[in-house]
C-alpha positions as CSV (number, residue, x, y, z in Angstrom):
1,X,32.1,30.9,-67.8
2,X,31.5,28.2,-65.0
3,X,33.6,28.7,-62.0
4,X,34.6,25.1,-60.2
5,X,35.6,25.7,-56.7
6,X,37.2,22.9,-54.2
7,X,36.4,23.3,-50.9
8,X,37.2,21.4,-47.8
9,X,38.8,22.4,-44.3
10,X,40.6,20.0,-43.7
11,X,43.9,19.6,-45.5
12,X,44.6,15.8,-47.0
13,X,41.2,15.5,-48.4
14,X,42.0,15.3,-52.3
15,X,41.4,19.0,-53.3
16,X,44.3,19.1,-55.0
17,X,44.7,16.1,-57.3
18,X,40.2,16.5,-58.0
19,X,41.0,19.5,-58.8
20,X,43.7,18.9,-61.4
21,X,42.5,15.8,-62.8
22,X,39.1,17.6,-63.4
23,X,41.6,20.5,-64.8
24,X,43.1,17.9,-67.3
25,X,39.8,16.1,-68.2
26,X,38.3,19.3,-69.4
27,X,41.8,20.3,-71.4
28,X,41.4,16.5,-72.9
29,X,38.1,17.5,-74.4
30,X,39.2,20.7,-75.5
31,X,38.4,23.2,-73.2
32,X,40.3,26.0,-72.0
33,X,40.9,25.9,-68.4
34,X,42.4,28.3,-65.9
35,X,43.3,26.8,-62.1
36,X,43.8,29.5,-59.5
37,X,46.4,27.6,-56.7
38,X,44.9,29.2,-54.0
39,X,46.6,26.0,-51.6
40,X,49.7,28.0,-49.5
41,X,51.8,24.8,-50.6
42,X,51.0,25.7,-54.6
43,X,50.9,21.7,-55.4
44,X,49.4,22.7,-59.1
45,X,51.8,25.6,-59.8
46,X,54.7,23.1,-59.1
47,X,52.9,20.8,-61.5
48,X,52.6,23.7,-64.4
49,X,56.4,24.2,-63.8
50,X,57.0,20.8,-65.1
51,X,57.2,19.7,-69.2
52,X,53.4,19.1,-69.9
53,X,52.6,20.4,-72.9
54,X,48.6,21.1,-71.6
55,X,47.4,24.3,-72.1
56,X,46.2,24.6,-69.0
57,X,46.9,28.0,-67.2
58,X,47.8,27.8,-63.9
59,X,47.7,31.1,-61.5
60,X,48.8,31.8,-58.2
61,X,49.6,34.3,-55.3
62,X,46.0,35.3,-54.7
63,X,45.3,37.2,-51.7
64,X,41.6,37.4,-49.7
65,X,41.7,40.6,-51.2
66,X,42.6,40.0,-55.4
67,X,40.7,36.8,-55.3
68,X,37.5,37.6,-56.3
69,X,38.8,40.5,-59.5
70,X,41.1,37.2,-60.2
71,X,38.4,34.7,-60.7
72,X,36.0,37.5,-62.7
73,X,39.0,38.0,-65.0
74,X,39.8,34.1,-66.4
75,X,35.9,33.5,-66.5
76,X,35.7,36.1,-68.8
77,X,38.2,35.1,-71.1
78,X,38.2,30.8,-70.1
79,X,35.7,28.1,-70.9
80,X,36.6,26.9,-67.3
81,X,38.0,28.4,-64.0
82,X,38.7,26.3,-61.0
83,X,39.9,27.2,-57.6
84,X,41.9,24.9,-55.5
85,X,41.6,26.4,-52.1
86,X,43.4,25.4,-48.7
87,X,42.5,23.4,-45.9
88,X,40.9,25.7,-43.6
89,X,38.1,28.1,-43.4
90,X,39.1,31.6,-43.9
91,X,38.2,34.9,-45.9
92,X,40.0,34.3,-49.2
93,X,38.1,30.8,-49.0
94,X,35.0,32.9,-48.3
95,X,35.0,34.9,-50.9
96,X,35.9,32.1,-53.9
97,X,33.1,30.5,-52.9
98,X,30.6,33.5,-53.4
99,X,31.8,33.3,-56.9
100,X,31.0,29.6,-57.6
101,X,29.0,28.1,-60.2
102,X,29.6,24.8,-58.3
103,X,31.7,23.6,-55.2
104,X,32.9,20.0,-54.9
105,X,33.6,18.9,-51.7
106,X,36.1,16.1,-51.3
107,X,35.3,13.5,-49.1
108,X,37.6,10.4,-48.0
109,X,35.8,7.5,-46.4
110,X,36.3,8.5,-42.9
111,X,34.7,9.7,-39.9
112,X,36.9,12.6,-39.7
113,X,36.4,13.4,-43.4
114,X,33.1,13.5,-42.8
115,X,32.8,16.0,-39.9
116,X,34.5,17.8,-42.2
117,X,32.3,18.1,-45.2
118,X,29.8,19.1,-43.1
119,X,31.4,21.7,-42.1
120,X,32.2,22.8,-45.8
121,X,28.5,22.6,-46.3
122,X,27.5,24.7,-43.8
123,X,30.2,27.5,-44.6
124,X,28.4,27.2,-48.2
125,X,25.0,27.8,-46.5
126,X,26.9,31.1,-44.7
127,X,27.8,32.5,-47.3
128,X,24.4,32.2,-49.5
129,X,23.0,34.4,-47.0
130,X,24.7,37.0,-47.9
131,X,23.9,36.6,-51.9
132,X,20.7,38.0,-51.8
133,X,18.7,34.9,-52.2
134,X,21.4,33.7,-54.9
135,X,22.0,29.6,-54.3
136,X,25.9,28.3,-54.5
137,X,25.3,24.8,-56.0
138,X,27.2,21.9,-54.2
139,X,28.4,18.5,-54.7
140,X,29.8,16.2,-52.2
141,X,32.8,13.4,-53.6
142,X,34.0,10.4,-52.8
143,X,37.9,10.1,-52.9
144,X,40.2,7.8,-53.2
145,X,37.9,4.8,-53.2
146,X,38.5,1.4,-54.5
147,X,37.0,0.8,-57.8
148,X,36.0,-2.6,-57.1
149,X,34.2,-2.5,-54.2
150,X,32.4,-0.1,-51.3
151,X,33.5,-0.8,-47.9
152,X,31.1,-0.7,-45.0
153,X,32.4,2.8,-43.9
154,X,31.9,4.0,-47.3
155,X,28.9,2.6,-47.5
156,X,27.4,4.1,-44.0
157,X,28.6,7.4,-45.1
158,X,26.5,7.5,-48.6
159,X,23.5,5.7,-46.9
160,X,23.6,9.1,-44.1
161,X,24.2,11.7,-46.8
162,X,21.6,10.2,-49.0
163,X,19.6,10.6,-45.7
164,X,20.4,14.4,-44.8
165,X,19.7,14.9,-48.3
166,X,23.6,16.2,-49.3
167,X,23.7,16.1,-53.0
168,X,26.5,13.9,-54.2
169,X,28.3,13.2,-57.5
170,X,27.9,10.1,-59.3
171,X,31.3,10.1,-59.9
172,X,33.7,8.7,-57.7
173,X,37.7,9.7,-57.7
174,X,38.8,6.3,-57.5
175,X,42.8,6.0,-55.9
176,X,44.7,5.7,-58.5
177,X,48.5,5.3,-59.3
178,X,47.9,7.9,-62.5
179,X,46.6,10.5,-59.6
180,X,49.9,11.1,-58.2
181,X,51.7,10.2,-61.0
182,X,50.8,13.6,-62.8
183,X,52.1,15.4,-59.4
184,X,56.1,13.4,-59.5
185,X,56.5,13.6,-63.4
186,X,54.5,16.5,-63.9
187,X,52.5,15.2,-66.9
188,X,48.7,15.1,-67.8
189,X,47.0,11.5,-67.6
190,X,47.3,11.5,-71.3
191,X,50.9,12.2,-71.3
192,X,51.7,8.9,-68.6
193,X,53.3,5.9,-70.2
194,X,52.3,2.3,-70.0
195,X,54.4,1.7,-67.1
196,X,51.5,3.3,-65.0
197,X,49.5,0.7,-63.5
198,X,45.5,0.9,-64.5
199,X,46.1,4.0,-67.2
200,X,43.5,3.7,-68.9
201,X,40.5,2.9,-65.8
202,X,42.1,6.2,-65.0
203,X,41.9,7.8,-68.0
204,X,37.9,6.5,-67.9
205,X,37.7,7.8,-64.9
206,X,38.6,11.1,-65.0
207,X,36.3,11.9,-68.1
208,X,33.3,10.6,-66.4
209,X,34.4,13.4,-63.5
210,X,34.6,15.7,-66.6
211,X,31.1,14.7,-68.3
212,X,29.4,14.9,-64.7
213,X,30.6,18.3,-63.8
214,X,30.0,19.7,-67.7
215,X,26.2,18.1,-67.1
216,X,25.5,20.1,-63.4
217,X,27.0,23.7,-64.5
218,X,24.9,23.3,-67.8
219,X,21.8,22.9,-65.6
220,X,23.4,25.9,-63.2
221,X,23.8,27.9,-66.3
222,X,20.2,27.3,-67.4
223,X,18.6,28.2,-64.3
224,X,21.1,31.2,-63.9
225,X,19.4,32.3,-67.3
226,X,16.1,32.8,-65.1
227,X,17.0,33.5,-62.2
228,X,20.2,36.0,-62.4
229,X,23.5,35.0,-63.1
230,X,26.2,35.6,-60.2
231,X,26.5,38.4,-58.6
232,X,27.6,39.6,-54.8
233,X,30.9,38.5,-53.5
234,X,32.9,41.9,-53.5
């Protein structure tokens, strides 16, 4: 089943909350969903500890070395698997990403951010040589951006992608109070009361992330049909 890895080097950059909003979204529609908490600081296992009711599973204490057999074993058994990995570039990052269906790269409106991506993208492009010709499909998001309007630095940053020809989602993770709510009460977005500002733009939100991602690994899995599924990686 589709493996969902976040990948950036830089610490800060959203992994964490894309990754368990996407994690929630999918649950929301009725998917079963694994997260490995590959982050040293374990943000989403301290979430799971909490009193949501999700059935999301939520795994952690991976090593460079059980991460791969770890990932194989909840994609065979989950609808979903997704890998929440830490801020740098190293071996157990390496080898996640071997087994990806799909890599989103989170991307604040920044100049920083964006040196960043870049180099998340090329790390991608390192490690498809060693696949044997196999392609690691990549998306590049915008976080935490205002839902009302593009600022000029956001703006500049699409309009170079678009020219470098980086594939981006559609979706955007807007900033949102419901984003870190989950994290302090330990709740879904479903779960939040009314007493969180812009709840349901959230809720929105997060299923268009959802509907998006379904759409590109159903196109993955399709070409994966001809081409060879995943292999490589060990």
């Amino acid at each position: 089943m589709p493996v969902i890895v976040t990948a950036s080097s830089k610490g800060g950059a959203g992994k964490s909350t894309l990754t368990l909003v996407l994690a929630q979204a999918l649950d929301a529609m009725g998917a079963s969903v694994t997260i490995i908490d590959a982050d040293p600081n374990r943000p989403i296992l301290r979430w799971r500890s909490g009193k949501s009711s999700s059935k999301i599973d939520v795994v952690g204490d991976v090593t460079e070395g059980s991460i791969v057999r770890c990932i194989r074993e909840h994609s065979a058994v989950r609808q979903f698997v997704l890998v929440d990995l830490e801020g740098t570039a190293n071996r157990l990052v390496s080898r996640a990403i071997t087994q990806a269906d799909l890599v989103l790269i989170p991307l604040q409106a920044s100049a920083l951010d964006s040196n960043e991506a870049s180099r998340a993208v090329n790390l991608i492009q390192e490690e498809e040589e060693t696949l044997e010709g196999r392609r690691i499909p990549f998306r590049i998001i915008m976080t935490r951006t205002n839902p009302l309007i593009t600022t000029k630095i956001e703006g500049g940053i699409i309009d170079a992608l678009a020219k470098a020809e980086i594939p981006m989602m559609r979706t955007r993770l807007h900033e949102r109070q419901a984003y870190k709510a989950i994290f302090v009460r330990r709740e879904s977005i479903g779960e939040l009361d009314d007493s969180i500002n812009g709840l349901p733009a959230a809720l929105a939100n997060a299923e268009r992330l959802a509907e998006e991602v379904v759409e590109l690994v159903a196109v993955g899995s399709s070409t994966a049909e001809l081409g060879g599924g995943r292999d490589g990686g060990e």
